[in-house]
C-alpha positions in Angstrom: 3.1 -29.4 13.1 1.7 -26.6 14.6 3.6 -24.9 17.7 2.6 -22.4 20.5 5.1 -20.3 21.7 2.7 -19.1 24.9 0.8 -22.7 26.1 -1.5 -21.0 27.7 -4.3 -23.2 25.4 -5.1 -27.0 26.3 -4.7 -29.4 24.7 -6.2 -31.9 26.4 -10.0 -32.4 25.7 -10.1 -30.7 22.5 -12.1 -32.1 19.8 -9.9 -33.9 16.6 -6.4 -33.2 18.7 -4.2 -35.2 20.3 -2.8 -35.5 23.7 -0.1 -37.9 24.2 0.1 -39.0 28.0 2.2 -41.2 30.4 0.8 -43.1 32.9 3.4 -44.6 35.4 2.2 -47.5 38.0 4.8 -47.7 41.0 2.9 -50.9 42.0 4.9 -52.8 39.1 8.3 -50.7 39.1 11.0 -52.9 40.3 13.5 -50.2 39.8 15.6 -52.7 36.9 16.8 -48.8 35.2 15.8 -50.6 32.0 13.8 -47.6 30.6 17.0 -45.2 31.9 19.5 -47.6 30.0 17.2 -47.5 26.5 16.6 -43.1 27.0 20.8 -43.3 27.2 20.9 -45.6 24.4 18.3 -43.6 22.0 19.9 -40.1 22.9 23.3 -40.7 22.9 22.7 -38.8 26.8 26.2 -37.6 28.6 27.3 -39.2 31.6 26.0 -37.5 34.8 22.8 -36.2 33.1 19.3 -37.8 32.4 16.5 -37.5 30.8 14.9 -40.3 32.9 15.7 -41.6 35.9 14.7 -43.8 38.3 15.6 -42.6 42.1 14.3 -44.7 45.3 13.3 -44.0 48.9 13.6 -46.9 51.6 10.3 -46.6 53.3 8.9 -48.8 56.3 10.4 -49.9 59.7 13.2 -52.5 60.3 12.4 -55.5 59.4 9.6 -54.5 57.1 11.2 -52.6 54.2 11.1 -51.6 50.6 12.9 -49.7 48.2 9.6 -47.2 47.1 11.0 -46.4 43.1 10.1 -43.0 41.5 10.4 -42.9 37.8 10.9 -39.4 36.7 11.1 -37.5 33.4 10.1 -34.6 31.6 5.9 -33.9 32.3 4.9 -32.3 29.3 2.8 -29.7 30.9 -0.4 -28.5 29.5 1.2 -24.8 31.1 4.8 -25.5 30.8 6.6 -22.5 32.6 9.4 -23.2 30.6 8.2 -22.2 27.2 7.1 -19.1 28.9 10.3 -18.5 30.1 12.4 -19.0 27.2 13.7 -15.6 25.8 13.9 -16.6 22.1 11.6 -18.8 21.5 13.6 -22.4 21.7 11.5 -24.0 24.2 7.5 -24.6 22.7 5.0 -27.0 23.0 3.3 -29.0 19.3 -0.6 -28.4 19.3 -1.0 -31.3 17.9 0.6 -34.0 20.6 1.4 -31.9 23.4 4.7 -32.5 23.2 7.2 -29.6 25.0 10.1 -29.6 22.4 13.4 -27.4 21.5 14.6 -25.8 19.1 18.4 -26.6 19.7 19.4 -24.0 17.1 17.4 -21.1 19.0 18.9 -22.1 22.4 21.3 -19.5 24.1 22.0 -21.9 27.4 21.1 -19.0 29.7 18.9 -21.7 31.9 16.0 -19.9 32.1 13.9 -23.1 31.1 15.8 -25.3 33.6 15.0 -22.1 36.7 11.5 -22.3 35.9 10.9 -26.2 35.6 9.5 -27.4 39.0 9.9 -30.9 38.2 14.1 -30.2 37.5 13.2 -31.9 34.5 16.1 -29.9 32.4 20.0 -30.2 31.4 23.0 -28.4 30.0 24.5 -30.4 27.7 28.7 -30.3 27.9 30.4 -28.1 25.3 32.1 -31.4 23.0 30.3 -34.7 22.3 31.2 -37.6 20.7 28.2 -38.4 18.0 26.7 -34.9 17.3 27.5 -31.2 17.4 24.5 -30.9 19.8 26.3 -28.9 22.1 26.0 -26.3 25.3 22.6 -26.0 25.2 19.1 -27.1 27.2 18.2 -30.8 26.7 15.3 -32.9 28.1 12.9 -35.8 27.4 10.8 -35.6 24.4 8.3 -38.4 24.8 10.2 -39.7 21.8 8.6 -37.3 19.8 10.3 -39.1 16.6 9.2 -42.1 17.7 6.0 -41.9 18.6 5.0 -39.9 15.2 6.3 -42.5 13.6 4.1 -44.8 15.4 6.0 -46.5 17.7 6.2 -46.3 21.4 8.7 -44.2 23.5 11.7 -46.4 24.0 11.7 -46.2 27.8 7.9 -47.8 27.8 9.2 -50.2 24.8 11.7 -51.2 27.0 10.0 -51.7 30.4 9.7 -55.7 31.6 7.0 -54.5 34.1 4.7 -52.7 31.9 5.2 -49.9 34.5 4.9 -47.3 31.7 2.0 -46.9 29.6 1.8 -44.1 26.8 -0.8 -43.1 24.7 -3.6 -40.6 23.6 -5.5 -39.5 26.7 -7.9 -37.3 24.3 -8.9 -41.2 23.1 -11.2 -42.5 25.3 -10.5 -46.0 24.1 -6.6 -45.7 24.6 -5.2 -47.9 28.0 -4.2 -44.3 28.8 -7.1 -42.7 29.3 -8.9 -45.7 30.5 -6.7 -46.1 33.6 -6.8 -42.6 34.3 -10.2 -42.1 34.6 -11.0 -45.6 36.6 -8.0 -45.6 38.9 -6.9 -42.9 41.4 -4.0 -41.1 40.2 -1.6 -38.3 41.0 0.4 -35.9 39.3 3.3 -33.9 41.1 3.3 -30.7 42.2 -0.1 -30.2 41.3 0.0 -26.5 42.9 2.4 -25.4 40.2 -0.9 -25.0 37.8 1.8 -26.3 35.1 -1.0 -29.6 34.1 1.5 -32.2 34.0 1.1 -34.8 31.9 2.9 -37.8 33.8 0.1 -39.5 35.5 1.4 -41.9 39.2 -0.6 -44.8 40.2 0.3 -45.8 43.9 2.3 -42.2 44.6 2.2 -42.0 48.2 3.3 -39.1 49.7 1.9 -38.5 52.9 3.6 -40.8 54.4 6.7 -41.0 52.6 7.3 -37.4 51.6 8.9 -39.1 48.8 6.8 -36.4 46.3 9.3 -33.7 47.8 12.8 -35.5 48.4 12.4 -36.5 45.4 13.9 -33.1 44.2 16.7 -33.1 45.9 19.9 -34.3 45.0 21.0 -37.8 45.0 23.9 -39.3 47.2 24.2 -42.2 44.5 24.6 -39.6 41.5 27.2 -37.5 42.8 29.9 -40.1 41.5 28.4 -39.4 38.1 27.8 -35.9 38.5 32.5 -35.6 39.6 33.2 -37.6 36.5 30.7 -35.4 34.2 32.1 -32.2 35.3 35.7 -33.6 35.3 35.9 -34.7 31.9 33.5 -31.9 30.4 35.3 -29.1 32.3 32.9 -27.7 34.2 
């Protein structure tokens, strides 16, 4: 496996490589917090922190409305800011994949990674845990990095009813990934950022929801979560 400290060098495209994609259709989404449910399950993740979630916008006018669901996790950027960032090297992205992984063992917690992330994709993780000594450092999705090399899906899109989320090789032209990106309009977010995010939306609409920027901010329906994580973790 090899690894690249500075990504400055795509991955995407490149002859006899591999670049593992998600492609998430909000068309199909019902918002059931299945995939969140198996990411918590597979991860062992603390209460009050994710490494997927689903958040929701109610968009039209009375009596026409709809809960529009977002499904959000880690993008695995082509650019990611964060392994830049990183001072000692714990954040870096696999040639080979794509993938944007830690080294837990390297990891200070100073947050640089989490600053840096436009997508608030990153964690601390609390200082004692129940089922590992994984502790007080930078966490985040990983694609299911030991999942998908052995070759099994990503247990969120294992675990989705709607088929929302497909995964796959976009380098492979014949993968359902790369098909539906090059025959359906899609969107990443915050394209501006230059990162090349690697989370591809079908039906993202964002003019007229602004749903692409709220969806940063914090959520009223977490905050329970968030009292109860910093009450028993102490911080």
């Amino acid at each position: 496996m090899s690894e690249l400290r500075l990504s400055s060098i795509e991955t995407r495209g490149v002859p006899g490589k591999k670049r593992y994609a998600m492609v998430i259709d909000l068309r199909r989404c019902i918002g059931c917090d299945g995939c969140m449910t198996a990411c918590k399950a597979e991860f062992d993740v603390p209460v009050g922190v994710f490494r997927t979630w689903v958040p929701y916008k109610v968009v039209g006018i009375y009596p026409n409305v709809r809960k529009h669901f977002m499904p959000r996790l880690c993008n695995h950027c082509d650019d990611p800011p964060c392994v830049r960032s990183c001072p000692v090297g714990a954040t870096y992205k696999v040639e080979d994949g794509g993938f944007v992984l830690q080294h837990y063992d390297r990891c200070i917690g100073c947050k640089a990674c989490m600053a840096s992330c436009p997508y608030n994709a990153r964690f601390m993780l609390p200082k004692s845990r129940t089922y590992t000594d994984i502790t007080s450092v930078v966490d985040k999705c990983t694609f299911c990095h030991h999942r998908v090399t052995q070759g099994l899906a990503p247990a969120c899109v294992q675990t989705c009813i709607g088929r929302a989320r497909i995964f796959g090789d976009i380098n492979d032209p014949a993968s359902e990934v790369s098909r539906l990106v090059s025959t359906l309009p899609t969107q990443v977010l915050r394209p501006e950022e230059g990162t090349k995010p690697h989370v591809f939306y079908i039906g993202l609409d964002r003019n007229n929801s602004e749903h692409g920027r709220a969806i940063y901010n914090p959520l009223d329906v977490l905050e329970q979560d968030r009292q109860s994580f910093n009450k028993n973790h102490g911080a």
